[in-house]
C-alpha positions in Angstrom: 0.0 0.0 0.0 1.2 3.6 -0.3 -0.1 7.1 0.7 1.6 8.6 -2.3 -0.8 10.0 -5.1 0.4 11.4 -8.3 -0.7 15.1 -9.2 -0.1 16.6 -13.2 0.5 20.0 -13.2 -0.8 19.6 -17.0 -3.6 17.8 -16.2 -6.9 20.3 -16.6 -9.0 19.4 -13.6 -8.0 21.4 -10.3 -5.4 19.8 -8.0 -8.1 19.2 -5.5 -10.3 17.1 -7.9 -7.2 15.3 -8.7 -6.8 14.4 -4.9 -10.2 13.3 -4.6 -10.1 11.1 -7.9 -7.0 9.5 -6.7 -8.4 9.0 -3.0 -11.1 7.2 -4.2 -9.1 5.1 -6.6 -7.2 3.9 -3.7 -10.4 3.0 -2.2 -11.7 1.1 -5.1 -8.8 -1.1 -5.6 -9.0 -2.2 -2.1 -5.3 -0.1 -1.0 -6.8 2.1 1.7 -9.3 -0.2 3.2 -12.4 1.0 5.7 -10.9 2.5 9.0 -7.7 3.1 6.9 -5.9 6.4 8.6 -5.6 8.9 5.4 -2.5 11.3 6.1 -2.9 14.1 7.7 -4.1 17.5 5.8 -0.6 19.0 6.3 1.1 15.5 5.9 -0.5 15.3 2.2 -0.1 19.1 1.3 3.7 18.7 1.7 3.8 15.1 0.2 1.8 16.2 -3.1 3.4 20.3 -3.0 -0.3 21.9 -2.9 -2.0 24.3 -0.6 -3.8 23.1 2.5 -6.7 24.9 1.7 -6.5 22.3 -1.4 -6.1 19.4 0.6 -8.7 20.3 2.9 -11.3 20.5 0.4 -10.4 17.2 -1.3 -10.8 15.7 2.0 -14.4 17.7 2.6 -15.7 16.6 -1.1 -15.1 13.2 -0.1 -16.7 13.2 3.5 -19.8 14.7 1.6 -19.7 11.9 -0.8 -19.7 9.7 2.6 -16.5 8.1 1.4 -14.5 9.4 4.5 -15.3 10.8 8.2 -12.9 13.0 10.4 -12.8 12.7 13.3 -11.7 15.0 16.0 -8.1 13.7 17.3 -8.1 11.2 15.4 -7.9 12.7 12.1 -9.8 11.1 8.5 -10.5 7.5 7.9 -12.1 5.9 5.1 -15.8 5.3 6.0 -16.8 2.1 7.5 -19.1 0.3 5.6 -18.0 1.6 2.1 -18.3 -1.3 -0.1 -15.6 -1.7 -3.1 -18.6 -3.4 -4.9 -20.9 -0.3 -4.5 -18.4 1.9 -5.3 -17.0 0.6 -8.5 -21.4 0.8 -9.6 -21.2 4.5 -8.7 -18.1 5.2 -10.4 -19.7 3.2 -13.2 -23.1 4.6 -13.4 -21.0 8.1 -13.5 -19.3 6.9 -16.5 -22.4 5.4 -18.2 -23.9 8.7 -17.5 -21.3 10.5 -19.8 -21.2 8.2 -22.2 -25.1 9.0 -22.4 -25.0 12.5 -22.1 -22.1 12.7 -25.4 -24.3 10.3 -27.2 -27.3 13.0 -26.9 -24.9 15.7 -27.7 -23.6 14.4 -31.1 -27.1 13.4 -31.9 -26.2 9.4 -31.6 -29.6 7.4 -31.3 -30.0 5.0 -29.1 -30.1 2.1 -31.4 -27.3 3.3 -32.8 -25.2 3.5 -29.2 -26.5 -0.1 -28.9 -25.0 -1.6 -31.9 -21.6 0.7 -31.0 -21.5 -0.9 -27.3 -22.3 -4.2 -28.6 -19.0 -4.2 -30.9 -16.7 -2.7 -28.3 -17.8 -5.6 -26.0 -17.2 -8.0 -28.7 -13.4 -6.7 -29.4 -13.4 -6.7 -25.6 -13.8 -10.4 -25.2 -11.6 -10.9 -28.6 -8.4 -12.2 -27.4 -5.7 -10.4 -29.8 -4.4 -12.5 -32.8 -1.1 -13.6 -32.3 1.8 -13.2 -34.7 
């Protein structure tokens, strides 16, 4: 397991979206499990080179989200009772969500989005040809 998360300075989203992406990445894969300690605010601000104001809105965009809790002297854990499973369906259902919304806005039917999902599943399941 490790604390360390990997911030672009190229990269267009703000730094603290990049921490909360990243936080919850870690959580996904199972690295920072529930009742893991997160570093501290000041701990990650100096590991990552952002603001602590940064930090500590990444860290209150994720306790909204219910995927961490502070608490007082004891600083932030991931939240008990946050399932992998469930997550990785949110994160999903955010994805399909996109996909849905570009379909609408280049005027992609649904039929169409069908057949086009269908095919990348079927190259998905394609093992590639060897040489």
């Amino acid at each position: 397991m490790t604390d360390e998360l990997f911030l672009s300075q190229t990269d267009s989203r703000p730094m603290y979206l990049q921490v909360v992406e990243q936080i919850k990445l870690k959580i996904m894969a199972g690295d920072w499990p529930n009742g893991y300690a997160l570093p501290s605010i000041r701990e990650l601000a100096a590991a990552t080179k952002v603001s602590v104001i940064t930090i500590k809105r990444a860290y209150s965009e994720l306790e909204q989200a219910g995927l961490i809790v502070t608490r007082p002297g004891r600083g932030s854990l991931v939240a008990e009772g946050i399932g992998q499973g469930a997550l990785r369906h949110q994160e999903l259902n955010h994805h399909i969500a996109q996909l849905l919304e570009a379909a609408d806005k280049f005027g992609i039917d649904n039929h169409t989005l069908q057949q086009q999902l269908a095919e990348a599943l079927k190259q998905r399941q394609t093992p590639p040809a060897s040489e």
